[in-house]
C-alpha positions in Angstrom: 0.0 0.0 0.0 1.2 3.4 -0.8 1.6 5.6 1.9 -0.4 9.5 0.5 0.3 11.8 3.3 -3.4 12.6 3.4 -6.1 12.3 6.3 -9.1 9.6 5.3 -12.8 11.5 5.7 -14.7 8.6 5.2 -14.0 7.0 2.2 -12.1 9.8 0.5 -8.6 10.7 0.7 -8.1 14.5 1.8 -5.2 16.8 1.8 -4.8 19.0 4.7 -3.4 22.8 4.5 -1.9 23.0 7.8 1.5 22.4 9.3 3.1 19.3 7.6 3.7 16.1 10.1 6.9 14.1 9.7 7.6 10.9 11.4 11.3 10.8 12.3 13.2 7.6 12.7 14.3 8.0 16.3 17.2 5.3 15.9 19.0 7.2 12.9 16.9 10.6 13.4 16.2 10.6 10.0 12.7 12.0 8.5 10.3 9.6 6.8 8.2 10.3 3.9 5.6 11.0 3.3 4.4 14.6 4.9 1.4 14.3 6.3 -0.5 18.3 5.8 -2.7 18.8 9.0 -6.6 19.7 9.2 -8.4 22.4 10.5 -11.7 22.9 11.8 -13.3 22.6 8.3 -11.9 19.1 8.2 -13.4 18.5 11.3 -17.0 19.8 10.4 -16.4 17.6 7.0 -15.7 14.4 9.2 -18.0 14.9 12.1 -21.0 15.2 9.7 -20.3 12.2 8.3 -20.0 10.7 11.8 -23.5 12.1 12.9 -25.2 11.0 9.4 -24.1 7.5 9.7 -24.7 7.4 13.9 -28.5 6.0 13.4 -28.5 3.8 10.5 -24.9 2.3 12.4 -26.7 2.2 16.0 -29.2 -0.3 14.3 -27.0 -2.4 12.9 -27.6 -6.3 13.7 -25.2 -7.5 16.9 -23.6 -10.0 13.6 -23.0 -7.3 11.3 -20.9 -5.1 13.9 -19.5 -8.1 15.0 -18.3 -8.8 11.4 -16.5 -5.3 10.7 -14.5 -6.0 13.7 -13.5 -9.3 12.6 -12.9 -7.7 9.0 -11.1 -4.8 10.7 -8.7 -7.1 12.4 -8.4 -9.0 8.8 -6.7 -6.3 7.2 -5.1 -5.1 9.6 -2.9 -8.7 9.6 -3.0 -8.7 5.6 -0.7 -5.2 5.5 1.9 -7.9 6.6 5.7 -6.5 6.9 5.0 -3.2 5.4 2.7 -2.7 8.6 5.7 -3.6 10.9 8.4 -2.2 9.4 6.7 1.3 8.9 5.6 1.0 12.6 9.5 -0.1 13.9 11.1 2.4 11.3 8.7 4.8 12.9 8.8 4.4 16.4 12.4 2.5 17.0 10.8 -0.3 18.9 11.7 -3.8 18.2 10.1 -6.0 15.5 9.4 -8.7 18.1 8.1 -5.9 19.8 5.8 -4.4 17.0 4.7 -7.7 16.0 3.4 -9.0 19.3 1.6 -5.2 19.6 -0.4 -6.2 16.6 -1.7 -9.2 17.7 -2.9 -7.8 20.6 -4.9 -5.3 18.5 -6.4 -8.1 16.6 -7.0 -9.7 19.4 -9.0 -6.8 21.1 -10.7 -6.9 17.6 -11.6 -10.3 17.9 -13.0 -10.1 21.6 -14.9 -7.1 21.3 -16.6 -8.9 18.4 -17.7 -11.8 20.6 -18.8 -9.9 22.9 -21.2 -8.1 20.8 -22.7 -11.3 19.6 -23.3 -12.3 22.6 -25.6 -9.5 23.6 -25.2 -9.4 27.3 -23.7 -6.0 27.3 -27.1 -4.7 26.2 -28.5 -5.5 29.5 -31.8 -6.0 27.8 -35.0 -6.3 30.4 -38.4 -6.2 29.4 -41.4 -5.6 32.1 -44.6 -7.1 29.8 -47.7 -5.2 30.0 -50.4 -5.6 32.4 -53.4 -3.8 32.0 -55.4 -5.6 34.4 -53.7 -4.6 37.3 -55.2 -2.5 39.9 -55.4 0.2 40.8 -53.9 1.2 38.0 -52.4 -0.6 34.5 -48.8 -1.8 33.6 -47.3 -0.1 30.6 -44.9 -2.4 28.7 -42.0 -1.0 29.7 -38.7 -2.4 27.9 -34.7 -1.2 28.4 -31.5 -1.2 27.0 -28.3 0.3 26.5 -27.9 2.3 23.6 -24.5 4.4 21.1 -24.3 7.5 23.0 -23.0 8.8 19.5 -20.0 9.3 17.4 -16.4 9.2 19.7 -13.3 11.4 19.1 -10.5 8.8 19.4 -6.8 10.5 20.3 -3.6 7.9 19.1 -1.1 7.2 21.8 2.8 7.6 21.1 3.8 4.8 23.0 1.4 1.7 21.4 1.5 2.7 17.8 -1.3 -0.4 16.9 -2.7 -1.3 20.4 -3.9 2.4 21.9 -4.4 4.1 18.7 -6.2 4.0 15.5 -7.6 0.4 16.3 -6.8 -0.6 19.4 -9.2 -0.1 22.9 -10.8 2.4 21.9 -12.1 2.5 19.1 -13.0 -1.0 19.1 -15.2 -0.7 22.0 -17.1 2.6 20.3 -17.3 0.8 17.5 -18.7 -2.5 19.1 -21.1 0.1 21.2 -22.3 1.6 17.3 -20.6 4.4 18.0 -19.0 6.0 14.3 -15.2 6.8 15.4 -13.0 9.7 14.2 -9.6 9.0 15.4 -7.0 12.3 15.4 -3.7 10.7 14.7 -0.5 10.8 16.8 2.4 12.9 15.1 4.5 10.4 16.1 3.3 7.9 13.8 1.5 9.1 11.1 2.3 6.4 8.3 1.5 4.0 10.4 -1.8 5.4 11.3 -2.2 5.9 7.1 -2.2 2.0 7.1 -4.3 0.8 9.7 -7.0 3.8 9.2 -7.5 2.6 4.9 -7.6 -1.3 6.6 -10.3 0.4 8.9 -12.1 2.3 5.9 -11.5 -0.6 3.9 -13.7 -3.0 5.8 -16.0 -0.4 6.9 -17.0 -0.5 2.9 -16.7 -4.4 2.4 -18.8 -4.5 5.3 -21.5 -2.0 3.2 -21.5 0.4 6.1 -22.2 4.1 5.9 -19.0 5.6 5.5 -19.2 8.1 8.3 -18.5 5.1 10.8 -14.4 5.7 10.5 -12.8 8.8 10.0 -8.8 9.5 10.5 -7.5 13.1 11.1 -4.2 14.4 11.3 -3.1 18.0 12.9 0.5 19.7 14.2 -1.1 22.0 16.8 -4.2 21.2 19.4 -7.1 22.7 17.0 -8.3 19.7 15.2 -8.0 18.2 18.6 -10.0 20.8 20.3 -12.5 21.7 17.4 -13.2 17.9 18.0 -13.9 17.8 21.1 -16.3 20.9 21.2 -18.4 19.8 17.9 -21.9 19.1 19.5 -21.6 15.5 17.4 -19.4 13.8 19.1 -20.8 12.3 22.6 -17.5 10.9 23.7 -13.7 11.4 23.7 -11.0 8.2 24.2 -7.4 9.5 24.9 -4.3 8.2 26.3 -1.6 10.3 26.5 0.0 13.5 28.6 -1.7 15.1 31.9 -1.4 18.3 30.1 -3.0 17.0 26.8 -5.6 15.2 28.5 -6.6 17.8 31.0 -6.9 20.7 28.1 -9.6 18.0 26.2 -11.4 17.5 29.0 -11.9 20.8 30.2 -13.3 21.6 27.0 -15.5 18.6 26.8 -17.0 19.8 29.9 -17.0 24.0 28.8 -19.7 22.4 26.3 -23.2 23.3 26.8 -23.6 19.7 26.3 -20.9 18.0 28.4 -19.7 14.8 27.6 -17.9 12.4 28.6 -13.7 11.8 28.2 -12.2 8.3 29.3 -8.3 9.7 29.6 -5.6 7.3 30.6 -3.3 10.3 31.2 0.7 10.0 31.9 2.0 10.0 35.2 5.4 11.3 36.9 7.8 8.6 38.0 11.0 10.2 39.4 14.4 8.8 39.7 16.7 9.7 42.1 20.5 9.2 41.8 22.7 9.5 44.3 26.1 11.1 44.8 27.7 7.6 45.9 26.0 5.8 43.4 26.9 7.9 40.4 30.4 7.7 41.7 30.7 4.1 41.9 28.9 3.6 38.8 28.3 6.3 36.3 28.6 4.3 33.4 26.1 1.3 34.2 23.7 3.8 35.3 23.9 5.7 32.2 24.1 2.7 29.9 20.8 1.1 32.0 
């Protein structure tokens, strides 16, 4: 698959008009082609009216028929092969064995989201039959279950490339739920979002699903981010990433007249502490370690 440099709106292929994204090879610090232009806010009024178009004809859809686009999803995802892998090592500087075992976990998630929607249990269906005979007053038939809230802003982590990112948690639980995804894509790895957001798109049309149920974006700055998260459409926000990052999105998720909802697995601080006696003894190791 040739890698464009362009953000996927559905089914088409756009060219942002913003800063340019490079990935850098962090073991050579060399920059990788393609440039990937970034969106704007028109980009993300294109995308999220896609998203809230295809919400209610994707909310219906049969328990099999989700659970088949995640099956189909995970599919492609293994059929990109090497190019998948090397773009994603090239791109990050982690180890094949590394890479490889990160995208059988994303399959994997795929895979067990999907039986879990055909089961049906997460629905938590109950249904409280009608009795108008009962006194002193009658029984309406009164029936519940859980519902899509509505399309979900998905933000890629830097450090899982396949397994928090375009395809992994996330967005296969909204898309289990029937929740249309747009995902904004981590800078970090841009061409390897390129891959696994077409594998998406592609099964989203094999699957003969309205196109506005995937969406990839790509932006330098924090306003495709932050235009996301304020569109009225979207009813959700996934992110994993920094405390700063994830504190600015959800502050603005809840400044909405509307607010919503934003499941953050935010960074923490871990210090290190090195002593005077140990750095003398050993420097080296500790550096090398």
């Amino acid at each position: 698959m040739t890698l464009t440099g362009k953000m996927l709106i559905g089914q088409q292929s756009v060219c942002g008009h913003r800063d340019a994204i490079r990935a850098i090879n962090p073991a050579t610090n060399t920059p990788l082609e393609p440039a990937y232009a970034g969106g704007d806010e028109q980009h993300v009024e294109q995308a999220c009216a896609l998203a809230w178009l295809a919400f209610d004809a994707y909310r219906e859809t049969t328990l099999a028929d989700r659970a088949t686009l995640l099956e189909t999803i995970a599919t492609h995802i293994e059929a990109l092969g090497d190019e998948l892998i090397e773009r994603a090592c090239a791109e990050t500087g982690l180890p094949r064995a590394r890479i490889e075992g990160e995208r059988g976990r994303t399959c994997g998630q795929l895979r067990a989201f999907a039986r879990t929607v055909r089961l049906g249990e997460w629905l938590d269906v109950r249904v409280d039959t009608a009795q108008p005979q009962r006194q002193p007053l009658p029984r309406a038939d009164l029936r519940q279950r859980h519902i899509a809230l509505g399309p979900v802003a998905v933000f890629g982590a830097s450090n899982f490339p396949l397994a928090f990112s375009v395809a992994g948690g996330d967005t296969a639980s909204a898309l289990a739920a029937g929740c249309p995804v747009i995902v904004k894509a981590h800078n970090a790895h841009p061409g390897t979002s390129e891959l696994v957001g077409r594998a998406i798109a592609q099964a989203v049309k094999e699957c003969g699903l309205p196109e506005g149920v995937f969406s990839l974006l790509y932006g330098a700055g924090n306003e495709v981010g932050i235009a996301l998260v304020r569109d009225p459409r979207i009813k959700a926000v996934g992110f994993t990433g920094s405390r700063s990052g994830g504190i600015a999105l959800y502050q603005a998720a809840q400044a909405r007249p509307e607010p919503i909802p934003v499941y953050a697995e935010m960074s923490s601080i871990n210090p290190v502490y090195l002593f005077p006696a140990a750095l003398e003894a050993r420097s080296e190791a500790l550096a090398d370690g």
